[in-house]
C-alpha positions in Angstrom: 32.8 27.2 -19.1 31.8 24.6 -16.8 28.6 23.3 -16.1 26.4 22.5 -12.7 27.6 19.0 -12.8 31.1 19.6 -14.2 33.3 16.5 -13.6 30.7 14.7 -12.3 29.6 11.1 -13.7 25.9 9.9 -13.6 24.0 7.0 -14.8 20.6 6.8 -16.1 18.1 3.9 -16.4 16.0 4.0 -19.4 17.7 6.5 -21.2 17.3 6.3 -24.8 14.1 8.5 -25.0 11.5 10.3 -23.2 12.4 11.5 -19.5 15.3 9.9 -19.7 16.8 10.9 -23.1 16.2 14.5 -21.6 17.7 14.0 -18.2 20.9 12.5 -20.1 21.0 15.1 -22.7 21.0 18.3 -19.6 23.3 16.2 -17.7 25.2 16.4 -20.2 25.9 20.0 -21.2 25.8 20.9 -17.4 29.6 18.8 -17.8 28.6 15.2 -16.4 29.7 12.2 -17.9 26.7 10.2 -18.7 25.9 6.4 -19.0 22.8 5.8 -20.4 21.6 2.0 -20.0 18.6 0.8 -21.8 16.9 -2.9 -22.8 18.3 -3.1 -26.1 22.7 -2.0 -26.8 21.3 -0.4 -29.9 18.7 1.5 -28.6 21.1 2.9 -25.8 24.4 3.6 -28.2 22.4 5.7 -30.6 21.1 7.7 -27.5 24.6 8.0 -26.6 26.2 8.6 -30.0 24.1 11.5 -30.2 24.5 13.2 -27.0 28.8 12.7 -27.0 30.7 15.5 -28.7 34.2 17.0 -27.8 33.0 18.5 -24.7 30.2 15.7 -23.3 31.1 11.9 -22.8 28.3 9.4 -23.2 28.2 5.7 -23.1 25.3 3.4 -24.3 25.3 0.3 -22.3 22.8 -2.6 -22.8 20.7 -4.1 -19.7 17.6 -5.1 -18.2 16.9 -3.5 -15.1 14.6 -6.0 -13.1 17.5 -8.7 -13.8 20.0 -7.9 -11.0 23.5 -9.4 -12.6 23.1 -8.0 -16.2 22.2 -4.8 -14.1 25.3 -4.9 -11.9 27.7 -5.7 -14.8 26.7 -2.1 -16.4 26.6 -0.1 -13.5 30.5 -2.1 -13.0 31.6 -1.7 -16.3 30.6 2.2 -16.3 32.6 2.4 -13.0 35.5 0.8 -14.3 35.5 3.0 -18.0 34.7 6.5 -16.2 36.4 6.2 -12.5 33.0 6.5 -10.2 29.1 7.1 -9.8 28.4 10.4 -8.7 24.4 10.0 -9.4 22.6 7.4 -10.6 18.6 8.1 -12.2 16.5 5.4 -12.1 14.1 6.0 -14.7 13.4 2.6 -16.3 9.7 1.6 -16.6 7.9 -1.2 -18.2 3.9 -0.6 -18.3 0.9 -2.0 -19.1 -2.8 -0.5 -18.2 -5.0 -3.0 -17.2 -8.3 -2.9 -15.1 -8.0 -5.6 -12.1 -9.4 -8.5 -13.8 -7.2 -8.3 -16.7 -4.0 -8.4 -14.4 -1.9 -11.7 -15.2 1.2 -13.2 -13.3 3.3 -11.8 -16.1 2.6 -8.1 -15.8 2.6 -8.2 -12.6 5.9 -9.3 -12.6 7.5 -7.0 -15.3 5.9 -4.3 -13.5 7.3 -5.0 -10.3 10.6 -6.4 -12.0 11.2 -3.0 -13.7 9.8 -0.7 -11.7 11.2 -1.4 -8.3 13.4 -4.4 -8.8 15.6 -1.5 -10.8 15.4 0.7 -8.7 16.8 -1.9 -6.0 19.3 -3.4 -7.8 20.4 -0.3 -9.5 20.9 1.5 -6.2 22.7 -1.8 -4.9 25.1 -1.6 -7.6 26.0 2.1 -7.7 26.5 3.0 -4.0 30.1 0.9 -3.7 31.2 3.0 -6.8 30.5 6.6 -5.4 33.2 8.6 -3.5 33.5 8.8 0.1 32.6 12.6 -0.2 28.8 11.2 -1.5 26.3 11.0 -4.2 22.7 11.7 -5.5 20.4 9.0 -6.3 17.1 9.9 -7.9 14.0 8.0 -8.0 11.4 8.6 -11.0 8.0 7.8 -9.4 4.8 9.8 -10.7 1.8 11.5 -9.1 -0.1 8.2 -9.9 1.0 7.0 -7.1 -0.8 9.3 -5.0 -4.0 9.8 -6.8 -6.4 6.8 -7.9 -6.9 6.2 -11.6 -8.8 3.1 -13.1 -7.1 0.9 -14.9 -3.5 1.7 -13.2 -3.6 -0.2 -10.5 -0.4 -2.0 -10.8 1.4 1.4 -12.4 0.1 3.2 -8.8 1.4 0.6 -7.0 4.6 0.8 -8.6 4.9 4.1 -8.1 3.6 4.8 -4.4 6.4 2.0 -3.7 9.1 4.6 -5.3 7.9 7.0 -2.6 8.6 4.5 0.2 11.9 3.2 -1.2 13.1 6.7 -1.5 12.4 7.6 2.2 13.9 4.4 3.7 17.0 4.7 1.3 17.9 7.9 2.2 17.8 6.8 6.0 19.9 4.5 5.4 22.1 6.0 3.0 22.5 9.4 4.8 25.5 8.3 7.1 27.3 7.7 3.8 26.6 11.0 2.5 24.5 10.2 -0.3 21.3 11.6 -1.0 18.0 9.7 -2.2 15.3 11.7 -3.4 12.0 11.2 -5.7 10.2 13.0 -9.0 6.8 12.7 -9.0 5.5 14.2 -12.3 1.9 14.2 -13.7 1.1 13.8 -17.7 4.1 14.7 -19.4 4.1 15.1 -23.5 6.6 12.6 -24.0 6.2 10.5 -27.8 5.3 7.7 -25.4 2.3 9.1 -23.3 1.0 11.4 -26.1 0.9 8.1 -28.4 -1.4 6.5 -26.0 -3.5 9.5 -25.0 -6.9 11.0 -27.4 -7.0 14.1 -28.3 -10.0 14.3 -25.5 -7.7 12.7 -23.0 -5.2 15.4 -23.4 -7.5 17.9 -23.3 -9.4 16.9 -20.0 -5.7 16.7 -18.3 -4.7 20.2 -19.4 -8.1 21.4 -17.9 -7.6 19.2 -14.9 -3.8 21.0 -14.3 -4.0 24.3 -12.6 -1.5 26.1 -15.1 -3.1 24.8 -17.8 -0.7 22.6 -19.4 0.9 19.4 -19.9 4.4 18.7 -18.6 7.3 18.8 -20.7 10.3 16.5 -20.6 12.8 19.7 -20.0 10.5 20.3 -16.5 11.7 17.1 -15.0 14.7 17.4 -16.4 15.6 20.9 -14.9 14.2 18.8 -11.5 16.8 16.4 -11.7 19.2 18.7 -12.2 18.9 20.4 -9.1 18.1 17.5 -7.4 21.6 16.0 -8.5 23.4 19.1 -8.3 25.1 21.5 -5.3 21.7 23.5 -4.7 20.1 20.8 -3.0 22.6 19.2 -0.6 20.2 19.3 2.3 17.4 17.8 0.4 17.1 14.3 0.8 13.8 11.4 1.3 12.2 14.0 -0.5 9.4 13.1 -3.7 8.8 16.6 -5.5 5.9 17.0 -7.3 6.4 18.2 -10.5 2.6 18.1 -12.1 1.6 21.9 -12.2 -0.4 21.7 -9.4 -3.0 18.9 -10.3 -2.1 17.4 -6.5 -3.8 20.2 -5.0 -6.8 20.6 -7.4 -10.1 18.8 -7.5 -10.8 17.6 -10.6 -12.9 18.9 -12.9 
């Protein structure tokens, strides 16, 4: 029985864990072909290795995103093993919290590098390789990027700018058919974030969030899905807010 996304072929930026590991692996059994790029080749085979069975294709390809060539040559070389680019994910995110005076040149410019730069070049390189009948592009920004927090300056920065890259994109890329939209999530339990958080920390955001969890990778995955499938075809500049309603609740 096919999937949502039977037939279809996506890519996905930092895919070998966390939000992208779960995007990839429903991508997947919904019947897309999935290329999931990542810094290291090892890191991004074993993701693929064990997503692919008899009925799902993966490929792990090595790349960093905020370098435009290596980036190109994987979105390329997916095109060329698997056909075409019906959506692309551009999850990939290198962070570091810092409070303003501990901000060097260097994060600065892996922030931006990764975190928009991939976004750029990734959508640069995909577009020639989807079909004439369209495509879905899908941004992962976060609600950071509309509410203040100390010490993420450059992460809310980063992340606002996803909102305004997705808006102008999809102008741009409406004529060809292709729609751009955004995923704004708030705290979700990933290994990474919950690594990072207290026990206090996690706590305080659960109160915070009006149904009274975290988010779960599988919520922004089922996001993307529809996002990327046939249920949303009029959607497009759009950033959804997936965060359980901490947007629209004073905090507490």
């Amino acid at each position: 029985m096919g999937g949502e996304l039977q037939g279809k072929v996506a890519v996905v930026t930092g895919a070998s864990r966390g939000l992208g590991r779960a995007i990839s692996e429903l991508f997947a059994r919904e019947g897309a072909s999935v290329v999931l790029i990542d810094l290291k080749q090892p890191w991004a085979q074993a993701a693929a290795d064990a997503i692919a069975s008899d009925s799902a294709t993966a490929i792990g390809i090595g790349a960093d995103v905020s370098d435009r060539d290596a980036l190109t040559a994987a979105i390329d070389d997916a095109a060329r093993k698997l056909g075409r680019i019906d959506i692309l994910v551009n999850n990939a995110m290198w962070n570091s919290y810092n409070l303003i005076p501990d901000i060097t040149p260097d994060i600065f410019a892996r922030m931006m590098g990764v975190g928009l730069g991939g976004m750029v070049w990734g959508i640069q390189a995909s577009v020639p390789h989807m079909p004439e009948e369209g495509g879905a592009i899908i941004n992962i920004g976060s609600m950071a990027g509309r509410l203040g927090s100390a010490g993420a300056l450059l992460y809310a920065a980063v992340k606002a700018g996803v909102d305004g890259l997705t808006r102008s994109a999809s102008v741009e890329l409406g004529p060809r058919h292709i729609r751009v939209n955004a995923i704004a999530p708030s705290t979700v339990a990933t290994e990474g974030v919950m690594a990072i958080l207290s026990e206090e920390q996690i706590a305080k955001r659960v109160t915070q969030t009006p149904v009274g969890r975290l988010g779960e990778a599988a919520d922004i995955a089922q996001a993307a899905l529809w996002l990327a499938g046939g249920r949303s075809t009029f959607v497009t500049g759009q950033s959804l807010a997936v965060d359980g309603g901490i947007g629209h609740s004073l905090v507490r």
